[in-house]
C-alpha positions in Angstrom: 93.1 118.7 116.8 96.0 121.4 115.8 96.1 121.8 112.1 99.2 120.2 111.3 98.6 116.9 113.2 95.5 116.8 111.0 97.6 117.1 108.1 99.8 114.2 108.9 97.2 111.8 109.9 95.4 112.7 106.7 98.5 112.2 104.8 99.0 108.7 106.5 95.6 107.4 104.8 96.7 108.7 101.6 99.7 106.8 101.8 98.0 104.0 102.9 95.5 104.0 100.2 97.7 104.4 97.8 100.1 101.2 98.6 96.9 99.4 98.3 93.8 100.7 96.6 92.1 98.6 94.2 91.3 98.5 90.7 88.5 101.0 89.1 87.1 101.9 85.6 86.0 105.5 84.1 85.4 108.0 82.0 87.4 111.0 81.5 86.5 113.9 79.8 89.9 115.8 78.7 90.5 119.1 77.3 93.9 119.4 75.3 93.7 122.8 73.4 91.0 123.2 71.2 89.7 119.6 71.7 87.7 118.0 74.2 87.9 114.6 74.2 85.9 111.7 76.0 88.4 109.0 77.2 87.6 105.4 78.5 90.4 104.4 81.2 90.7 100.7 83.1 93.4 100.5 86.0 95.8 97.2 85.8 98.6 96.2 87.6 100.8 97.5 85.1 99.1 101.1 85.2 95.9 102.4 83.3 95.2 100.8 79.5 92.8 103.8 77.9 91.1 103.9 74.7 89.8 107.7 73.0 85.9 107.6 72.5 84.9 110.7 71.1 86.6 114.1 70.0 84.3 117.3 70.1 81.3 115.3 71.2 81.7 112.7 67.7 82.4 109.2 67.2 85.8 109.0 66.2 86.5 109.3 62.2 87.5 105.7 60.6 91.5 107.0 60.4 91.3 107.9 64.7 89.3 104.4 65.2 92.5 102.5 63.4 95.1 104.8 65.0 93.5 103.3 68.6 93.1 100.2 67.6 97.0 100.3 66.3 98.3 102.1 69.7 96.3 99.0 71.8 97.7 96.4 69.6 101.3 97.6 70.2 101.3 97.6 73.4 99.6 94.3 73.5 102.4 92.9 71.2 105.8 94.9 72.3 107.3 93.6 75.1 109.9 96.9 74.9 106.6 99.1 74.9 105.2 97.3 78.2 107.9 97.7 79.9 107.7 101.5 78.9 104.7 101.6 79.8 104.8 99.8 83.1 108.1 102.0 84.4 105.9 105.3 83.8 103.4 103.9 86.3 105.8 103.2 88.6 107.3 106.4 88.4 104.2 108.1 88.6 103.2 106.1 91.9 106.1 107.5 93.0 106.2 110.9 92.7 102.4 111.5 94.0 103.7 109.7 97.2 106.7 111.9 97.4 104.3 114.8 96.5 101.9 113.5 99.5 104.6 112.4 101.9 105.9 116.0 102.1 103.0 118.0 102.3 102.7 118.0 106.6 106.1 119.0 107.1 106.9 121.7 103.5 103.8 123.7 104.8 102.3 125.7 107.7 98.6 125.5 108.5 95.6 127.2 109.4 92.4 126.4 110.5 89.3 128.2 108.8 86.6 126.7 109.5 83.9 123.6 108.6 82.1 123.3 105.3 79.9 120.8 104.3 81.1 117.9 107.0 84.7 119.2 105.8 87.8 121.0 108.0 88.7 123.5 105.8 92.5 124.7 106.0 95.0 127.2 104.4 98.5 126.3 103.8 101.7 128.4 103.3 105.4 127.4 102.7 107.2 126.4 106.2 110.3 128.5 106.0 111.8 126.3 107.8 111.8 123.5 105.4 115.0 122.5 102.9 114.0 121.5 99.1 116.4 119.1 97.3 114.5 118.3 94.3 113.1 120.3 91.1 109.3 118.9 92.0 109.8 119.9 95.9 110.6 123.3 94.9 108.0 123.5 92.6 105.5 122.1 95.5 107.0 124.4 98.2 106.3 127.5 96.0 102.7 127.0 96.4 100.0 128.4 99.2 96.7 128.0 99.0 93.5 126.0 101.0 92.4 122.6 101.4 90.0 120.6 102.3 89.7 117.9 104.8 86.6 114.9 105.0 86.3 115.5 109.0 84.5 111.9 110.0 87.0 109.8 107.8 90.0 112.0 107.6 90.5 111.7 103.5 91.3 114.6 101.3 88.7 115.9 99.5 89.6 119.2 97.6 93.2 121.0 97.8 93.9 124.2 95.6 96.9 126.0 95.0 99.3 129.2 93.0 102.8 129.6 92.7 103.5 132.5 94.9 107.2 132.8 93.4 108.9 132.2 90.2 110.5 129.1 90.6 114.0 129.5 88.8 116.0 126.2 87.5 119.7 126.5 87.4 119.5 129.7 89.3 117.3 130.9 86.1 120.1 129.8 83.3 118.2 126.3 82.8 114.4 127.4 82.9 111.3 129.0 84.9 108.0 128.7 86.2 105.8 131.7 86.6 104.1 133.1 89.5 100.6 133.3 89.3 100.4 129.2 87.9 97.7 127.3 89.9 96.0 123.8 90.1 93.1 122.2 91.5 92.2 118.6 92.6 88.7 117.5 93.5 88.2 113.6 94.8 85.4 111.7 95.7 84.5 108.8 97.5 84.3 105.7 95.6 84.1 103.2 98.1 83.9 102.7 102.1 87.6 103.5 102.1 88.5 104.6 98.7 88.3 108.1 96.8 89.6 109.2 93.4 90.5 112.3 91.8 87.2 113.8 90.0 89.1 116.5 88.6 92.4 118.1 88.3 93.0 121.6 86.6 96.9 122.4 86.7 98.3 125.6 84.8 102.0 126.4 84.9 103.4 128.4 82.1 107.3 129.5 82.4 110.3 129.3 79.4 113.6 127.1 79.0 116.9 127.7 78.4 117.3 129.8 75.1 113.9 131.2 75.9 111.7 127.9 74.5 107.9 128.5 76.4 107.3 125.5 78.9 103.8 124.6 80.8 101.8 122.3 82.2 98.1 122.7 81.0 95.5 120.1 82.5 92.1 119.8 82.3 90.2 116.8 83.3 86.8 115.5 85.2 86.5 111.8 86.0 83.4 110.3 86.4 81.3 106.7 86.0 83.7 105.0 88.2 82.9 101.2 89.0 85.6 98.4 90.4 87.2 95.8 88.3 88.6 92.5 89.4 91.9 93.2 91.6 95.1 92.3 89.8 94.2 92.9 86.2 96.7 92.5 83.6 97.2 94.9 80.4 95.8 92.0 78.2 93.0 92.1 80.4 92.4 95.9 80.6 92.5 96.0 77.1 90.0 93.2 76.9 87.5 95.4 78.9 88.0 98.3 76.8 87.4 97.2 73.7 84.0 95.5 75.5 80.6 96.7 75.1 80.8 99.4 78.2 78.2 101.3 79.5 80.2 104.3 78.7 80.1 104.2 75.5 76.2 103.8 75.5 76.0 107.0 78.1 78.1 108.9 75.4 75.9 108.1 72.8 72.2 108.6 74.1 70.8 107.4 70.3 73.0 104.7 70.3 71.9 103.7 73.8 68.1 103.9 72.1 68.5 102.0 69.3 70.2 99.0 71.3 67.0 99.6 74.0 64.9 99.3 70.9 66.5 96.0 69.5 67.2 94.5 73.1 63.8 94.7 74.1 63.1 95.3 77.8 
């Protein structure tokens, strides 16, 4: 199959999984400047309720624990922060499908070979192709390899740099550096669903009147189990604050002493 008719069909299972994936809880283990921070996430209809575990490898200091609780219980209680909430989601959904839904046609491909049951491609900006939006100008800028699940047809692993600055009001408003790069990693979660196992992004550019701007991500998902379909915030929260097996794996004494008292 040529490359770029790969591309699109793999694309079209994305979209399609996306518009109707189900429901899934995790851990994530995030690193945000000098912290690293264990991270408890539950997907509802509404987007994903989360709740901070640990920081550095502790338990959470009484003041944290309080601030959580606090953040949950306002967005239990705030219609105004729901809604919020809920229109971040949505915009989110959107932008990965506009992300996804211009990948086959803003890039050229090349085959380079099978790894591990995978078609392996490299990617370059189609010249050819006319960017109307900050984020497709961004995404056009980039060049770099991905990697295809050959028997199902899923993305599996895509990696990328800026190979331009990227100027915003023809360099007036802001840039982004060349030489910023992510990675996404997924894995399959289900007979036809996968999720994002980690994601490294690094942009790094400067604002109008010279302010620094970037992107710095840094996160690996694992633990995943489903959830009922169609959960509600209430609901998501009600699972979080549960007794969760994440909590035990993140706390192998804690796991022992509840062994010990449990019994087997």
């Amino acid at each position: 199959m040529p490359p770029d008719q790969l591309a699109r069909e793999v694309v079209y299972n994305e979209l399609h999984d996306h518009n109707a994936h189900g429901f899934w809880r995790y851990s994530i283990e995030q690193k945000v400047e000098d912290e690293t921070r264990l991270v408890e996430q539950v997907e509802t209809t509404d987007g994903p309720v989360a709740r901070l575990l640990r920081s550095n490898g502790l338990p959470l200091d009484s003041a944290r624990q309080q601030a959580e609780q606090a953040r949950l219980d306002r967005l239990l209680s705030s219609p105004s922060v729901q809604a919020r909430f809920h229109q971040q989601y949505v915009d989110d959904e959107k932008r990965v499908g506009r992300i996804l839904a211009m990948f086959p046609d803003a890039f050229l491909f090349d085959y380079v070979g099978d790894e591990d049951g995978c078609h392996h491609l490299r990617f370059h900006p189609n010249p050819n192709y006319s960017t109307h939006t900050i984020e497709s100008r961004i995404f056009h800028a980039m060049a770099g390899d991905v990697w295809f699940d050959a028997r199902l047809k899923r993305l599996t692993r895509v990696e990328g740099s800026l190979q331009n600055n990227v100027d915003f009001g023809f360099g007036f408003l802001g840039r982004l550096n060349k030489g910023g790069w992510f990675r996404l990693d997924r894995t399959q979660v289900g007979p036809t669903e996968w999720k994002t196992s980690s994601l490294e992004v690094h942009l790094n550019g400067s604002a109008m009147l010279f302010k620094s701007i970037g992107r710095e991500t840094s996160e690996t998902r694992r633990d995943f189990s489903s959830v009922p379909p169609g959960l509600n915030i209430a609901q998501g929260i009600d699972l979080l604050r549960s007794q969760n097996v994440v909590e035990l794996q993140a706390d192998p004494a804690l796991k022992h002493r509840r062994s010990r008292a449990t019994g087997p």
